[in-house]
N, C-alpha and C positions, 0 to 999 in steps of 0.2 A: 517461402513466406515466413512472415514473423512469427514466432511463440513464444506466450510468455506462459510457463511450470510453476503454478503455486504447491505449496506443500508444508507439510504441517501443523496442519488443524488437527484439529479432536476435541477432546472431553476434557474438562479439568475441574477442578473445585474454586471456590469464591478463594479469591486470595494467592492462586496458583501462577503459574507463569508458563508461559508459551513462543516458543520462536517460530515464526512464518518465513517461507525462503519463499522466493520467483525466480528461477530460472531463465534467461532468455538467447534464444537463437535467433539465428541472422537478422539481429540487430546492431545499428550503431549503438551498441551501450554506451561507450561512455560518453558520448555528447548529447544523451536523452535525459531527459528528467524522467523518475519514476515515483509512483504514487500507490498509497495504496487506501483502495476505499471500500465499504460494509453495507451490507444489505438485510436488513433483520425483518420475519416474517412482516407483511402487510404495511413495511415503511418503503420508504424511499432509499434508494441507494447516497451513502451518505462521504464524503473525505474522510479520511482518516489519517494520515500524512504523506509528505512529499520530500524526495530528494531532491536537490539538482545535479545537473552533470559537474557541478562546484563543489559539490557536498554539502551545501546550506540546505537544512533541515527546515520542514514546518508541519504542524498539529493543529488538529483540532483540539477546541478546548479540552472538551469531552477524553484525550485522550494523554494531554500534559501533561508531563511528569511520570507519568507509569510508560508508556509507549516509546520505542527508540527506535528509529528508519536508520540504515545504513546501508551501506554497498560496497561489494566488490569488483572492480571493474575486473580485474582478472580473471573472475568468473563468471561476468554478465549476469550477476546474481545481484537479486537486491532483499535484506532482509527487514521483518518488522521483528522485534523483541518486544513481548508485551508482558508486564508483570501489574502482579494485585489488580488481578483480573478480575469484573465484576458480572453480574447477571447476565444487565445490560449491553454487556459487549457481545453477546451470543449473537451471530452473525453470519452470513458467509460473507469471508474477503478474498478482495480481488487485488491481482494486482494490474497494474497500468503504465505504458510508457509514452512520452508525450515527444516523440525525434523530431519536431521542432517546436522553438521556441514563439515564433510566428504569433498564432494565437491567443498565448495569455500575454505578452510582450503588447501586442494591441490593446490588449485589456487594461495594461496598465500593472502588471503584476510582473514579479518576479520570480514565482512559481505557476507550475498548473494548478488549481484545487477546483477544477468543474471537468463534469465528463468530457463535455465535448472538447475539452482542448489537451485529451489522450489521443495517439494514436493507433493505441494496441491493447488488449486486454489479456487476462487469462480466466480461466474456466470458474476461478474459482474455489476456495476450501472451506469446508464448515469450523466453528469454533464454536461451541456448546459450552457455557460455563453453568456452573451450578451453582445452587446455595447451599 
């Protein structure tokens, strides 16, 4: 079955920077889109950005400019790069993979940015920023 390996969270300071990996197994990587979204005490699980299996990149506002999604398909790895890192970003994130396009393609979009049009998750990593 599919897995997808987050890793790299922790603790940092206001202003710090941080890179998130997802590893993924027996997956089609590189014909999936991957996403990756945040969950912060007593909110709602929120986007935070997406790849495609194109490489066309998309953000939330909230995370433009400081935040960079990439990927390696050789390594079924997808990472987020997150710099001037603020409170507010303190979160667990997930990553997510959408192996088809089906879904948001109905929708009208060109990316996935909603849960349900993932097909896969991973467990999850803390990111704690401080002031």
């Amino acid at each position: 079955q599919v897995q997808l390996v987050e890793s790299g969270g922790g603790l940092v300071q206001a202003g710090g920077s941080l890179r998130l990996s997802c590893a993924a197994s027996r997956l089609s990587f590189s014909s999936s889109a991957m996403g990756w979204f945040r969950q912060a005490p007593g909110k709602e699980r929120e986007f935070v950005a997406a790849i495609t299996s194109g490489g066309s990149t998309y953000y939330a506002d909230s995370v433009k400019g400081r935040f960079t999604v990439s990927r390696d398909n050789a390594k079924s790895t997808v990472y987020l790069q997150m710099n001037s890192l603020k409170p507010e970003d303190t979160a667990v994130y997930y990553c997510a993979a959408a192996a088809s396009r089906r879904r948001y393609w109905a929708a009208g979009s060109s990316y996935p940015a909603h849960q349900n049009e993932y097909d896969y998750w991973g467990q999850g990593t803390q990111v704690t920023v401080s002031s």
